[in-house]
mmCIF file of the N, C-alpha and C atoms, coordinates in Angstrom:
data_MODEL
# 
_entry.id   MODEL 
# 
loop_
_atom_site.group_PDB 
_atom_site.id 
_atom_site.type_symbol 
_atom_site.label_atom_id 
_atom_site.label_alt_id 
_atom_site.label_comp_id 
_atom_site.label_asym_id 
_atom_site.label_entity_id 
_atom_site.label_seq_id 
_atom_site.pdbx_PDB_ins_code 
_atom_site.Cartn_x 
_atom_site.Cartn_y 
_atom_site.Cartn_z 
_atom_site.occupancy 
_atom_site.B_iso_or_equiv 
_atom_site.pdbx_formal_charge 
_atom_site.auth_seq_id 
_atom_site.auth_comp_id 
_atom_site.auth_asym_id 
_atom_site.auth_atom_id 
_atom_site.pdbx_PDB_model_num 
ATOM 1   N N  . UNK A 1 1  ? -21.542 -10.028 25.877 1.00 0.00 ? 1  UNK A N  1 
ATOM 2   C CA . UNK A 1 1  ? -20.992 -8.702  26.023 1.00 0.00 ? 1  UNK A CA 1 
ATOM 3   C C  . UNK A 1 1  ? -19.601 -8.760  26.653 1.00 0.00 ? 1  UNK A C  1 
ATOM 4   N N  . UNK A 1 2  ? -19.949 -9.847  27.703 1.00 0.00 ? 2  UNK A N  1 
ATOM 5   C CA . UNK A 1 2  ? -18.365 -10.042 28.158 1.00 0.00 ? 2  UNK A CA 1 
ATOM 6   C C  . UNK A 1 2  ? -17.137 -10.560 27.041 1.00 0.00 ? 2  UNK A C  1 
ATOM 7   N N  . UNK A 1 3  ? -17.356 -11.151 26.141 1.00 0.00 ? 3  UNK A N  1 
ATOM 8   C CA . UNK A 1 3  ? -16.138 -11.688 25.207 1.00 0.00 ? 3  UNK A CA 1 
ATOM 9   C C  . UNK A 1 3  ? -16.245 -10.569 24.273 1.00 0.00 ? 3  UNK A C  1 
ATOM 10  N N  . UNK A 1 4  ? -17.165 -10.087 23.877 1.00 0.00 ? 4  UNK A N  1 
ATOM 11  C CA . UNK A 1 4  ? -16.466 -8.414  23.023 1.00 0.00 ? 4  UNK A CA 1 
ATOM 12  C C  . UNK A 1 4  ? -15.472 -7.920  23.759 1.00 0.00 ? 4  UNK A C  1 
ATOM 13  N N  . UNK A 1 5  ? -15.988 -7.288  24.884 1.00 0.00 ? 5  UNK A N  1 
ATOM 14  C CA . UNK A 1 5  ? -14.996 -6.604  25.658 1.00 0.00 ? 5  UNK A CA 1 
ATOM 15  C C  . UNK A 1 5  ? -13.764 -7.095  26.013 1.00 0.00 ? 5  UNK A C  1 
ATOM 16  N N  . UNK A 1 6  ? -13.473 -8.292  26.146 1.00 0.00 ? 6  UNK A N  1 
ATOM 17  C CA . UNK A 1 6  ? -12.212 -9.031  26.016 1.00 0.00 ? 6  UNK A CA 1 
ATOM 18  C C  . UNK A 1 6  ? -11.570 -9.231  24.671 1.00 0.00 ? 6  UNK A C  1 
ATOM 19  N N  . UNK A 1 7  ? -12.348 -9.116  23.671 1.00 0.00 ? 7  UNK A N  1 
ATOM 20  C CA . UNK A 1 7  ? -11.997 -9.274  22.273 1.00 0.00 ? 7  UNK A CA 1 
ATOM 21  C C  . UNK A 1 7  ? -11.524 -7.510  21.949 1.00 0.00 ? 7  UNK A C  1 
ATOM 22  N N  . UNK A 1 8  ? -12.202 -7.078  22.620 1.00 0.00 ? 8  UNK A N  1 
ATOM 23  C CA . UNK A 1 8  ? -11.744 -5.725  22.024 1.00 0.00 ? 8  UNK A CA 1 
ATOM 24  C C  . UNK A 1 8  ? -10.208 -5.193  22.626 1.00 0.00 ? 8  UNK A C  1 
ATOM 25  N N  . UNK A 1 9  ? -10.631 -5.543  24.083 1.00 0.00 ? 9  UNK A N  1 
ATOM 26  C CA . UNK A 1 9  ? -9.060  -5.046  25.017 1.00 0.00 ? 9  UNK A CA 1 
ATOM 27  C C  . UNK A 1 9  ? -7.893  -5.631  24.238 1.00 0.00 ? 9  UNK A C  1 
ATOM 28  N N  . UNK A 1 10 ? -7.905  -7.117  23.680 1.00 0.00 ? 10 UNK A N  1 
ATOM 29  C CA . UNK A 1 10 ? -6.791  -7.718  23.285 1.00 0.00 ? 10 UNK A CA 1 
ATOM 30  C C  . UNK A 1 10 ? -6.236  -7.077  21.573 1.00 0.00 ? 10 UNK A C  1 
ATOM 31  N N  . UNK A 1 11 ? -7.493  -6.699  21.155 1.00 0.00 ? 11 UNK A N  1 
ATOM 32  C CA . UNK A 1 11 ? -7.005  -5.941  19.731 1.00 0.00 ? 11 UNK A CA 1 
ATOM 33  C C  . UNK A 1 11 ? -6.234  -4.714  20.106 1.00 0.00 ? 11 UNK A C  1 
ATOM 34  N N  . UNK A 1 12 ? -6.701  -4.191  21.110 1.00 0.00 ? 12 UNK A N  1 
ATOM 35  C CA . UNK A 1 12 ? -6.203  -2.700  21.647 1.00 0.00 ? 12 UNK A CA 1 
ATOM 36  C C  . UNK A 1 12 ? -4.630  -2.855  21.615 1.00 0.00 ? 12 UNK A C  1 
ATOM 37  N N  . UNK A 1 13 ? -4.151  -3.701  23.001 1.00 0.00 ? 13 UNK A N  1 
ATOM 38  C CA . UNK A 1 13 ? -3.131  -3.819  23.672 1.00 0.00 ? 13 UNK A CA 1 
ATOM 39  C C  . UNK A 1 13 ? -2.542  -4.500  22.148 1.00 0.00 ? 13 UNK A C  1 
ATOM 40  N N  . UNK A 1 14 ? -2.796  -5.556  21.015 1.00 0.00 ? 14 UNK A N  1 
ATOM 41  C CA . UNK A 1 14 ? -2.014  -6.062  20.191 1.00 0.00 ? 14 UNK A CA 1 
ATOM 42  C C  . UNK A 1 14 ? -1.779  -4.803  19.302 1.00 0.00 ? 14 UNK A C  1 
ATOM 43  N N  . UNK A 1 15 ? -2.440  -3.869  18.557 1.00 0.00 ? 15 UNK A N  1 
ATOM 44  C CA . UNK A 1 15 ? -2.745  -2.561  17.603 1.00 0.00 ? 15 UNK A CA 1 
ATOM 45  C C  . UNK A 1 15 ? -1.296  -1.563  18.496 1.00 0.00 ? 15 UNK A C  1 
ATOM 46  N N  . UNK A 1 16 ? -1.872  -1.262  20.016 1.00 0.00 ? 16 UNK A N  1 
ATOM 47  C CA . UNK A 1 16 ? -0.971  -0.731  20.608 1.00 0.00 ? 16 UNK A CA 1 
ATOM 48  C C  . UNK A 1 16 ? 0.571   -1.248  20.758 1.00 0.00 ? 16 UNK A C  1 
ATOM 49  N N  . UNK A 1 17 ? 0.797   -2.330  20.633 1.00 0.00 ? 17 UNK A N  1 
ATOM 50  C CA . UNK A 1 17 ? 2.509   -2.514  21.007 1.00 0.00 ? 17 UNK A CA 1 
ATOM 51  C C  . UNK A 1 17 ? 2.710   -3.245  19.713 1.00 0.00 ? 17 UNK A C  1 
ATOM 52  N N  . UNK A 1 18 ? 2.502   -3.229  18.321 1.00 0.00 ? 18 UNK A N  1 
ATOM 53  C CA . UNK A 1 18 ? 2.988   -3.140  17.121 1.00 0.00 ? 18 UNK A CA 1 
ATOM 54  C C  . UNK A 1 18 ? 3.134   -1.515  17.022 1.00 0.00 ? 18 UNK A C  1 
ATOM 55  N N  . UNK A 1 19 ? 2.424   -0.801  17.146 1.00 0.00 ? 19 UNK A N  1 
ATOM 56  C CA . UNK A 1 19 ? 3.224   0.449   16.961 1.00 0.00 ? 19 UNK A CA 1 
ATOM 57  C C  . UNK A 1 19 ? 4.259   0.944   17.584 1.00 0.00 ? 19 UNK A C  1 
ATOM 58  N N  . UNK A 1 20 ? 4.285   0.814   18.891 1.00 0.00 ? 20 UNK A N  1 
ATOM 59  C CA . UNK A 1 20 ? 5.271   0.915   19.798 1.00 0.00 ? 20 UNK A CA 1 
ATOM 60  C C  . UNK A 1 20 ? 6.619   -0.059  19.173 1.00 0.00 ? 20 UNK A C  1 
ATOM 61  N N  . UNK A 1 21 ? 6.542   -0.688  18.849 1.00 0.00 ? 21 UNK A N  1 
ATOM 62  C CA . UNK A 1 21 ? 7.566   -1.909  18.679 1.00 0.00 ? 21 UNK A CA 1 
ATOM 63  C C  . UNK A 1 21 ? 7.823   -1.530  17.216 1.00 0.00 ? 21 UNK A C  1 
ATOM 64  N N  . UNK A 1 22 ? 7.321   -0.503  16.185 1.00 0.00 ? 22 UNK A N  1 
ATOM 65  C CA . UNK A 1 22 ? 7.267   0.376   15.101 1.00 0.00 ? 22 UNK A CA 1 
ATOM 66  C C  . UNK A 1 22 ? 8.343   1.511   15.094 1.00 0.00 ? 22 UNK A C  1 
ATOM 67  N N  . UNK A 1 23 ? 8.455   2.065   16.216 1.00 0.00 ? 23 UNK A N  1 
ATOM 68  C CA . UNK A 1 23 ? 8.635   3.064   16.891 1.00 0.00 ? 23 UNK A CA 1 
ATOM 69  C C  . UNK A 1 23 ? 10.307  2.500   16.981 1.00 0.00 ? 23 UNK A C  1 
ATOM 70  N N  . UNK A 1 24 ? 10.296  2.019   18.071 1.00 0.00 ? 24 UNK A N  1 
ATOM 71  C CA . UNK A 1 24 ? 11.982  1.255   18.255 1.00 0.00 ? 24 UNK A CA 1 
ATOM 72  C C  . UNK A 1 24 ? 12.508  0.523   17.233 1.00 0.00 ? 24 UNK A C  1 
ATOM 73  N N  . UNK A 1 25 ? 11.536  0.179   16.467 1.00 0.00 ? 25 UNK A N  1 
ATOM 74  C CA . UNK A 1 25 ? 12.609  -0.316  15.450 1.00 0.00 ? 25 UNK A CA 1 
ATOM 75  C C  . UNK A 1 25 ? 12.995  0.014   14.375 1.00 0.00 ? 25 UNK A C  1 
ATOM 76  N N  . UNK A 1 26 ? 12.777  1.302   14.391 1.00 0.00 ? 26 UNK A N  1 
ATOM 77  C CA . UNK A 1 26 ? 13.538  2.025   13.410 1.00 0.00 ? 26 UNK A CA 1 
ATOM 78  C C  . UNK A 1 26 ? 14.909  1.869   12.876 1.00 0.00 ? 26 UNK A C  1 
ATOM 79  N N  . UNK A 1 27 ? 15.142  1.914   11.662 1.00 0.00 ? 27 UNK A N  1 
ATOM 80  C CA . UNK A 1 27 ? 16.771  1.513   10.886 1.00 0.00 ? 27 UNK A CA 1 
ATOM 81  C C  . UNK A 1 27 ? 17.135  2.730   11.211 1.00 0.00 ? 27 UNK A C  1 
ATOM 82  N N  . UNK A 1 28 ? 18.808  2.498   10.880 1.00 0.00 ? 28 UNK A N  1 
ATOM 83  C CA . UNK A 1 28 ? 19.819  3.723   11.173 1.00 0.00 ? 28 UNK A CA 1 
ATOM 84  C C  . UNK A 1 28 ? 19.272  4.851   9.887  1.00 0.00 ? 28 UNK A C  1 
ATOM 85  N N  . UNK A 1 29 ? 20.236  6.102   9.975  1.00 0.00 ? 29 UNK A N  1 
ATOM 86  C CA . UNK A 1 29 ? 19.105  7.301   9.484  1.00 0.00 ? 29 UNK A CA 1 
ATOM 87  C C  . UNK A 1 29 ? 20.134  6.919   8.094  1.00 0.00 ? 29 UNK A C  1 
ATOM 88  N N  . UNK A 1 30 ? 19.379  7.925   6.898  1.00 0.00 ? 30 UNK A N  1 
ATOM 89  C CA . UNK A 1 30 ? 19.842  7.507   5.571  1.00 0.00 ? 30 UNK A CA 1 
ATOM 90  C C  . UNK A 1 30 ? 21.361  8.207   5.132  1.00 0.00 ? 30 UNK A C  1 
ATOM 91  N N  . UNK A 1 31 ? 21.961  7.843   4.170  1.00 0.00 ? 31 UNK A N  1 
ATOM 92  C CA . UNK A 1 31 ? 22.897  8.695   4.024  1.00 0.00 ? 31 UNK A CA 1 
ATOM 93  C C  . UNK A 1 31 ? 22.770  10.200  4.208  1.00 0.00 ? 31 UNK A C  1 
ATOM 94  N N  . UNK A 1 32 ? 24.247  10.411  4.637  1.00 0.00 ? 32 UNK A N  1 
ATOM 95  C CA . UNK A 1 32 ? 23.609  12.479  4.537  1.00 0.00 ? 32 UNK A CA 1 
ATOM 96  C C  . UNK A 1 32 ? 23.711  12.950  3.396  1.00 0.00 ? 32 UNK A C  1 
ATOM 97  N N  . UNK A 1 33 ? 23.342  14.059  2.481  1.00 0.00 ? 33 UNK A N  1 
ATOM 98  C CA . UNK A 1 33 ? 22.926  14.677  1.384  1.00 0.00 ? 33 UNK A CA 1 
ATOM 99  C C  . UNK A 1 33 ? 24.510  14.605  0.524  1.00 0.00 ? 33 UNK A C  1 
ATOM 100 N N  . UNK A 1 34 ? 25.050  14.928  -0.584 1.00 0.00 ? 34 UNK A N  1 
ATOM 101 C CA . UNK A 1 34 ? 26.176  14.776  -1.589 1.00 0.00 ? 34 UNK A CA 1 
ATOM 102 C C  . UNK A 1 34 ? 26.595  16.358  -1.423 1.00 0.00 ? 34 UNK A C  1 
ATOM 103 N N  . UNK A 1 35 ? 26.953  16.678  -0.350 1.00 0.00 ? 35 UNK A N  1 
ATOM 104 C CA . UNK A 1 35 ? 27.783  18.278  -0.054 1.00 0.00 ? 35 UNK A CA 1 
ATOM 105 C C  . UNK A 1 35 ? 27.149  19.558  -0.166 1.00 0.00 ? 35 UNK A C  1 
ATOM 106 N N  . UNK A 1 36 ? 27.402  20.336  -0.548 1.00 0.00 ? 36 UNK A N  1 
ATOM 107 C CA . UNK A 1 36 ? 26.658  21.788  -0.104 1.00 0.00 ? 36 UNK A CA 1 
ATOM 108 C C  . UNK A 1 36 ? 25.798  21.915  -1.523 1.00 0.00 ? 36 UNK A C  1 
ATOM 109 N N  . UNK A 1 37 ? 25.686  21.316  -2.338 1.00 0.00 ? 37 UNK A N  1 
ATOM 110 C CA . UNK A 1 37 ? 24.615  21.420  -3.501 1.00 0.00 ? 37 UNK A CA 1 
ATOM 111 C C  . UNK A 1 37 ? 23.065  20.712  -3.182 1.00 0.00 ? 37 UNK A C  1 
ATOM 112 N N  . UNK A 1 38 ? 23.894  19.595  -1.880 1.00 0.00 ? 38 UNK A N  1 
ATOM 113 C CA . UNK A 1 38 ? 22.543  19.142  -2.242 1.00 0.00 ? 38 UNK A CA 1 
ATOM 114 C C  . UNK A 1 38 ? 22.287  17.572  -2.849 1.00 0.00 ? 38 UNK A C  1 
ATOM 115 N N  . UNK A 1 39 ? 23.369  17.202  -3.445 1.00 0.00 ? 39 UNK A N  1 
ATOM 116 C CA . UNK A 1 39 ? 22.802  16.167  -4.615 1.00 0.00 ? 39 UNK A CA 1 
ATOM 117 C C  . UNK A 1 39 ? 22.391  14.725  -4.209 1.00 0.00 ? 39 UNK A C  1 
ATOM 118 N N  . UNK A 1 40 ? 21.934  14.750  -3.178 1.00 0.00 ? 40 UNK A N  1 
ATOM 119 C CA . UNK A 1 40 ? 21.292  13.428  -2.964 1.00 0.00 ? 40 UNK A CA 1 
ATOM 120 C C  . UNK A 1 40 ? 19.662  13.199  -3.075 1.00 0.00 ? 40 UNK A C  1 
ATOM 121 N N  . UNK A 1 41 ? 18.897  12.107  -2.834 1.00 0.00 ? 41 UNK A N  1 
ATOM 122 C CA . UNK A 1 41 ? 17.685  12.044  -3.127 1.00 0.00 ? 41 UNK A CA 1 
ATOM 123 C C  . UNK A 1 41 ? 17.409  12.825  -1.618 1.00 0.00 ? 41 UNK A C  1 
ATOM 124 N N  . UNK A 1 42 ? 15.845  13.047  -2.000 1.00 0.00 ? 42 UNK A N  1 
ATOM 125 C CA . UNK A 1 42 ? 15.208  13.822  -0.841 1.00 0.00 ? 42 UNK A CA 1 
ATOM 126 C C  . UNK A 1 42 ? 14.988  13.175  0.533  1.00 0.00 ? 42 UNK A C  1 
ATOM 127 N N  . UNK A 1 43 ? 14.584  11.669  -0.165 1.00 0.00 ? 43 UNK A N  1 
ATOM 128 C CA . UNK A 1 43 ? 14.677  10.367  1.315  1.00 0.00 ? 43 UNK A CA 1 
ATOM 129 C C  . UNK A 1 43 ? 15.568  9.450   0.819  1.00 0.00 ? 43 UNK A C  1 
ATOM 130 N N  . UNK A 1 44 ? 15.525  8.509   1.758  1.00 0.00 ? 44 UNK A N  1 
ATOM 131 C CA . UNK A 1 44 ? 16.097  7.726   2.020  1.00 0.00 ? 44 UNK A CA 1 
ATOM 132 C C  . UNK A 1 44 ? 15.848  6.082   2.073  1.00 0.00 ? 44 UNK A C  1 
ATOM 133 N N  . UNK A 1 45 ? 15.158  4.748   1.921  1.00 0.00 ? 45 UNK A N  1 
ATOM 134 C CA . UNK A 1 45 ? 16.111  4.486   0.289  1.00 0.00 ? 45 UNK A CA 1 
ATOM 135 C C  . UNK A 1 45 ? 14.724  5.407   -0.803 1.00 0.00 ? 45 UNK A C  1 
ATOM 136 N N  . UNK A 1 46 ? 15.402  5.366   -1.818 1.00 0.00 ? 46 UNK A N  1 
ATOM 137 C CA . UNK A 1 46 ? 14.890  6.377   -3.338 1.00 0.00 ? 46 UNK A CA 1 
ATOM 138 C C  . UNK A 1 46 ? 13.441  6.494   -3.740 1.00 0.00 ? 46 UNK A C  1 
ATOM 139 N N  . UNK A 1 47 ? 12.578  4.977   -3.423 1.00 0.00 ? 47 UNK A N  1 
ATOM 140 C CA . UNK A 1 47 ? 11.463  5.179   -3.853 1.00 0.00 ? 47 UNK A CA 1 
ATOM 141 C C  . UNK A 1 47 ? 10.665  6.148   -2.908 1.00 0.00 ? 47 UNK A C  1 
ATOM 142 N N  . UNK A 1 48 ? 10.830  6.240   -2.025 1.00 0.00 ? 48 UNK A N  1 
ATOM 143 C CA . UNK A 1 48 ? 10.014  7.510   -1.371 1.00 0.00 ? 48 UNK A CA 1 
ATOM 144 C C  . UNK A 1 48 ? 8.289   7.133   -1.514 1.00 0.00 ? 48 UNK A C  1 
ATOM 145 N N  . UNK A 1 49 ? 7.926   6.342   -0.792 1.00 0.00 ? 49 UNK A N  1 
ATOM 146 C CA . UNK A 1 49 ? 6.410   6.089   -1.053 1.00 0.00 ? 49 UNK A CA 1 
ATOM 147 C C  . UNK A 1 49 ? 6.215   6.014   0.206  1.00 0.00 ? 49 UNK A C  1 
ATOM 148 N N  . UNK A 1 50 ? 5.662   7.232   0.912  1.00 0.00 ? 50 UNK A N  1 
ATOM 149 C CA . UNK A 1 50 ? 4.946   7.126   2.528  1.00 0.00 ? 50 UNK A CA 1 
ATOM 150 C C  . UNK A 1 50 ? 3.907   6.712   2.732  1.00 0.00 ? 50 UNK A C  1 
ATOM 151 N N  . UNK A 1 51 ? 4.001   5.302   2.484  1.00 0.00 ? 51 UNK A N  1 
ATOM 152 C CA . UNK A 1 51 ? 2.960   4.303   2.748  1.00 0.00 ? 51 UNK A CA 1 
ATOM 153 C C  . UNK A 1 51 ? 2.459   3.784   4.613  1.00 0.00 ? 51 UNK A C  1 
ATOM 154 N N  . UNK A 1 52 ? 3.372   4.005   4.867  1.00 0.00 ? 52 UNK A N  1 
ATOM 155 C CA . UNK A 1 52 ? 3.851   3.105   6.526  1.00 0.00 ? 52 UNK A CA 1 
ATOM 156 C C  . UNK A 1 52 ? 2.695   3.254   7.121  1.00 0.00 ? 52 UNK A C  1 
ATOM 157 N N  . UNK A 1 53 ? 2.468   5.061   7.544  1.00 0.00 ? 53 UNK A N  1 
ATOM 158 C CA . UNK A 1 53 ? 2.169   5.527   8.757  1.00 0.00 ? 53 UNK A CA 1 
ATOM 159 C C  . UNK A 1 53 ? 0.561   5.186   8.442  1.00 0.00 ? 53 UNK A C  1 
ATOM 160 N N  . UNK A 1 54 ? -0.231  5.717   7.287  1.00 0.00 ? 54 UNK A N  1 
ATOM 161 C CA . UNK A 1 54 ? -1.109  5.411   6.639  1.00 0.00 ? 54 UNK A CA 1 
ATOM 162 C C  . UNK A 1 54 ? -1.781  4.099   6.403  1.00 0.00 ? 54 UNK A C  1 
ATOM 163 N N  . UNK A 1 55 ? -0.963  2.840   6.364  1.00 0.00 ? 55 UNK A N  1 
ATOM 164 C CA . UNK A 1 55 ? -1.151  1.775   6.144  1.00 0.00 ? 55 UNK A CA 1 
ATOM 165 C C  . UNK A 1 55 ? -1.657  1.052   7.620  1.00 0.00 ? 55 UNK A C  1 
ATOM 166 N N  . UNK A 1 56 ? -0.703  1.571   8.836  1.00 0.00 ? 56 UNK A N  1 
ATOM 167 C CA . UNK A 1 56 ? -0.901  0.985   9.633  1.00 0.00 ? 56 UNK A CA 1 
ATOM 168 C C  . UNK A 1 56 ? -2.515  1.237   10.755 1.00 0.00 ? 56 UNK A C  1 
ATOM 169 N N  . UNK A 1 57 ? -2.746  2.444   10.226 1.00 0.00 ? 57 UNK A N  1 
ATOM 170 C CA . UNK A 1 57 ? -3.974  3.411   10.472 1.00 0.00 ? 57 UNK A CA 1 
ATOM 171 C C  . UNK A 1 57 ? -5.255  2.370   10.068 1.00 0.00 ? 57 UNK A C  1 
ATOM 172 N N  . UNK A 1 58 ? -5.149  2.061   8.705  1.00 0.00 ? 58 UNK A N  1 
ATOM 173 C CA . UNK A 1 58 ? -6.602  1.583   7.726  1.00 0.00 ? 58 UNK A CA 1 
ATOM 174 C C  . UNK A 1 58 ? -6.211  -0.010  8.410  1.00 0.00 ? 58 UNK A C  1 
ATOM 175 N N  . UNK A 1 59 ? -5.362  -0.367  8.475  1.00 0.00 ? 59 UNK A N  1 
ATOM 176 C CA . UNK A 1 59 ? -5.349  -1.916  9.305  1.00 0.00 ? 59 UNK A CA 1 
ATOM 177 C C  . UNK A 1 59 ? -6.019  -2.163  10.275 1.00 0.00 ? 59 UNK A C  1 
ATOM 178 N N  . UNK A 1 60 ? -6.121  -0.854  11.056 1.00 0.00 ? 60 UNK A N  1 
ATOM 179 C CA . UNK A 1 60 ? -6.265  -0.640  12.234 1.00 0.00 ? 60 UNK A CA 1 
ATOM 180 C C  . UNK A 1 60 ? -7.892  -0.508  12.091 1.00 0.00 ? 60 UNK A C  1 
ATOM 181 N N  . UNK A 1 61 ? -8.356  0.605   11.244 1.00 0.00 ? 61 UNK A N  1 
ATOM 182 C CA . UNK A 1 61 ? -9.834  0.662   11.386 1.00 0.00 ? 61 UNK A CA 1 
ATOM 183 C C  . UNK A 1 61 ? -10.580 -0.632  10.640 1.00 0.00 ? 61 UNK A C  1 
ATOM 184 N N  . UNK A 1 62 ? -9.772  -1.069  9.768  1.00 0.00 ? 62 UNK A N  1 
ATOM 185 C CA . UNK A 1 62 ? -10.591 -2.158  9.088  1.00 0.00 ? 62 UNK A CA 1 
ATOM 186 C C  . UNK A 1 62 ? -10.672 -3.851  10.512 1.00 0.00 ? 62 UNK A C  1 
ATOM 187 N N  . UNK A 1 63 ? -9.482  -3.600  11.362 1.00 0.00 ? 63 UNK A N  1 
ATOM 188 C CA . UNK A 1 63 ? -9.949  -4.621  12.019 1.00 0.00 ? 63 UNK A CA 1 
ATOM 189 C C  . UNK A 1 63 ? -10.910 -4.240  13.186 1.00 0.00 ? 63 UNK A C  1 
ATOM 190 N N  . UNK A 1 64 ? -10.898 -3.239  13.746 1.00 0.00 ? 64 UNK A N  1 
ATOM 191 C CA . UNK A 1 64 ? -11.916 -3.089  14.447 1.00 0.00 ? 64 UNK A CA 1 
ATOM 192 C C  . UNK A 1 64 ? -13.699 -2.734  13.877 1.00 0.00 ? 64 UNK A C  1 
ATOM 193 N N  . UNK A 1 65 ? -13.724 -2.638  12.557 1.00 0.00 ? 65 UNK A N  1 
ATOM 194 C CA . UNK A 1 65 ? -14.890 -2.729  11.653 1.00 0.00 ? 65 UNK A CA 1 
ATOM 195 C C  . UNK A 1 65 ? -14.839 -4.001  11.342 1.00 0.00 ? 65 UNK A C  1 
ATOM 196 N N  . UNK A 1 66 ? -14.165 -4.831  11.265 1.00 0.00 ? 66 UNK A N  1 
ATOM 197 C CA . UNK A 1 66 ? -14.603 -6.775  11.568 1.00 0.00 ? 66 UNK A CA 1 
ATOM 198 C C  . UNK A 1 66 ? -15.334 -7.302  12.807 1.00 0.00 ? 66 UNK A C  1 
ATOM 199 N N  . UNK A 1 67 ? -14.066 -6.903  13.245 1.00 0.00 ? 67 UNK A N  1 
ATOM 200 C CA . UNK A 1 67 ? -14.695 -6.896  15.172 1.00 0.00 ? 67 UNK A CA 1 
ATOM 201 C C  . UNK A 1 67 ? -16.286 -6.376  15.304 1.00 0.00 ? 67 UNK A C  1 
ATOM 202 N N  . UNK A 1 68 ? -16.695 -5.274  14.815 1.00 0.00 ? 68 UNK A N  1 
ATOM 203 C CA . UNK A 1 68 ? -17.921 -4.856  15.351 1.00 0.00 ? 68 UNK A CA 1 
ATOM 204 C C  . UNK A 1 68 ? -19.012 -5.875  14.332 1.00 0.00 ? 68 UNK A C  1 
ATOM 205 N N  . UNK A 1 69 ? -18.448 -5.888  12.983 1.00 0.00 ? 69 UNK A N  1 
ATOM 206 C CA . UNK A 1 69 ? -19.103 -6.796  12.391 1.00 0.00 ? 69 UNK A CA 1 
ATOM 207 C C  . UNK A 1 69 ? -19.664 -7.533  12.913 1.00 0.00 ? 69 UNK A C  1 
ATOM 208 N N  . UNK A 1 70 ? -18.602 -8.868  13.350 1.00 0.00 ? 70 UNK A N  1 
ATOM 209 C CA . UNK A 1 70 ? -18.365 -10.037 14.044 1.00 0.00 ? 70 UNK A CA 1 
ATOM 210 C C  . UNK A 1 70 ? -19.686 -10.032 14.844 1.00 0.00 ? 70 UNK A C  1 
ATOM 211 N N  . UNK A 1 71 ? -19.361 -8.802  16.361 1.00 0.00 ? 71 UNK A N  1 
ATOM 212 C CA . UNK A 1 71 ? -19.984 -8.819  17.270 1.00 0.00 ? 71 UNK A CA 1 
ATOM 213 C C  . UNK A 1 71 ? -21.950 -8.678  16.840 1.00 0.00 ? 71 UNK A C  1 
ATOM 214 N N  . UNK A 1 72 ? -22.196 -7.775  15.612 1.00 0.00 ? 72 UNK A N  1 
ATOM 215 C CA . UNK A 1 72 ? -23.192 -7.875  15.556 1.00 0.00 ? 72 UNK A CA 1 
ATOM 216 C C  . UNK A 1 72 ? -24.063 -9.135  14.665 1.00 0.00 ? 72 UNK A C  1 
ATOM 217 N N  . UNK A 1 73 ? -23.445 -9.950  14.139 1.00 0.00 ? 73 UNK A N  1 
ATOM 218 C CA . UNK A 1 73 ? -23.486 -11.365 13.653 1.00 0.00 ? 73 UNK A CA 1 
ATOM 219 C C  . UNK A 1 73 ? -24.316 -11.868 14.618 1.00 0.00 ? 73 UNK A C  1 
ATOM 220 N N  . UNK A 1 74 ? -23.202 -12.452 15.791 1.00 0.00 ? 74 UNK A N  1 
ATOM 221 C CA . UNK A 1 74 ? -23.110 -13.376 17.189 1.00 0.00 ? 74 UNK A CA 1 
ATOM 222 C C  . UNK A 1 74 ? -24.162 -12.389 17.895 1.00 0.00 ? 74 UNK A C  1 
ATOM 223 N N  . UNK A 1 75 ? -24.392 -11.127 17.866 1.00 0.00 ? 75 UNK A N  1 
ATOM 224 C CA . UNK A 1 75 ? -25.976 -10.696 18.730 1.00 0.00 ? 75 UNK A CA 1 
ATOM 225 C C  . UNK A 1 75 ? -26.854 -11.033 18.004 1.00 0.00 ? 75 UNK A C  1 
ATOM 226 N N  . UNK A 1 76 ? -27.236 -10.555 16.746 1.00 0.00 ? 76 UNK A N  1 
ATOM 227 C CA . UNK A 1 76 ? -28.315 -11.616 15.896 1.00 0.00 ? 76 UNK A CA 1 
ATOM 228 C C  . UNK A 1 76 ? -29.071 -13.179 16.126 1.00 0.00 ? 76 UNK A C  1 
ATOM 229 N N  . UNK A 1 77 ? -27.904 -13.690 16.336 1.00 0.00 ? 77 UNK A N  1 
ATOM 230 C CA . UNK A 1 77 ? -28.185 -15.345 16.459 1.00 0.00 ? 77 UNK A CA 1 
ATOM 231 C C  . UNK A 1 77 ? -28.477 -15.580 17.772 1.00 0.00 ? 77 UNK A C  1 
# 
């Protein structure tokens, strides 16, 4: 029980300061729009696929659904 709980704190604190470190490292902002019409793309670069925020979420639950996996393996045996 004791190395879950150490296994778990260290996923925490690693899960926690990749996002943080997500956060600051943000690139400079995208061009500004092509004048009072408008004519630039809506984001910034073009493909526009808001994958990020989403991606980093299911990483997140799928490793702590290993982890519990894991843990109920090693109680079994």
């Amino acid at each position: 029980m004791k190395g879950f709980k150490l296994i778990f704190i260290t996923l925490t604190l690693l899960l926690a300061t990749s996002f943080v470190s997500e956060l600051f490292g943000a690139g400079p902002p995208g061009p500004p729009s092509g004048g009072p019409g408008g004519g630039g793309p809506p984001c910034w670069p073009p493909p526009c696929v808001p994958i990020d925020g989403g991606l980093s979420f299911l990483i997140a639950a799928g490793a702590i659904y290993g982890g519990k996996k894991i843990y109920d393996i090693s109680k079994k045996s």
